[in-house]
N, C-alpha and C positions, 0 to 999 in steps of 0.2 A: 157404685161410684166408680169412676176412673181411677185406676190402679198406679196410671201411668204422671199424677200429680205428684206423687211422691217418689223423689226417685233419693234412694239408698247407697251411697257409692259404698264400694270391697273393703274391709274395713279390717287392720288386721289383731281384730278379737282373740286375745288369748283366753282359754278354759280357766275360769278360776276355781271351780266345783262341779260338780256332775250337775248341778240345778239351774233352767238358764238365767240369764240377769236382761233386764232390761235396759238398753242403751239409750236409747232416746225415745220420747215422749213429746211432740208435736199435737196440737190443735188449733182448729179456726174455725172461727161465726160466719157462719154464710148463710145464705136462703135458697133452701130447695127449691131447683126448678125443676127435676123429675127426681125421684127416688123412690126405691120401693116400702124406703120405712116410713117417711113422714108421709101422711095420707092426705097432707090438704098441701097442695104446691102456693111457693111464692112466700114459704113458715120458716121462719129460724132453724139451723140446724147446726151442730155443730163436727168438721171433719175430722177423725182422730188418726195420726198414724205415729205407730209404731212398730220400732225397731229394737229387735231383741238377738241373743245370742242363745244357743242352747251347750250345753256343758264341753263340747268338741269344739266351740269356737265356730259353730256355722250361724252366718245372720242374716236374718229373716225379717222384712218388712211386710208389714201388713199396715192398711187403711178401711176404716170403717166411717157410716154417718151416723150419727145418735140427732134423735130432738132433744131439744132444752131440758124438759126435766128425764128422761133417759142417760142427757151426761151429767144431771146433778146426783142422781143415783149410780153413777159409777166413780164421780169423783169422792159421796159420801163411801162406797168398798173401798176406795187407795187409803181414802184415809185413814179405816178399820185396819184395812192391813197392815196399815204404815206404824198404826201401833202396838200392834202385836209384835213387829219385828224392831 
């Protein structure tokens, strides 16, 4: 995917712990016109970016595509982890 849809302005992240946190969490429904993970073009997918900080206060965006049920199975992991913490 284009790197360049997301754009992450300087943000001024203070360290809360050595462990990073995650600042934001962005997604959107689209349909793949070329990508290298969904294998049949013109298929729902969904784009994920996120922004995180790692324990020094440096932040970091990243963007990724998932198909449908690839994000239903990352959203069932937030969830697991969401209850354990």
């Amino acid at each position: 995917i284009r790197e360049d849809r997301f754009r992450c302005p300087p943000d001024d992240a203070k360290p809360v712990a050595a462990a990073g946190q995650l600042i934001d969490f962005q997604w959107k429904l689209g349909i793949a016109m070329s990508a290298d993970s969904c294998k049949s073009l013109k298929s729902p997918c969904v784009t994920v970016a996120l922004k995180v900080t790692d324990g020094l206060g440096n932040v970091t965006c990243k963007s990724f595509e998932m198909t449908i049920s690839q994000f239903q199975n990352f959203h069932s992991q937030f969830k697991e982890m969401a209850s354990v913490l």
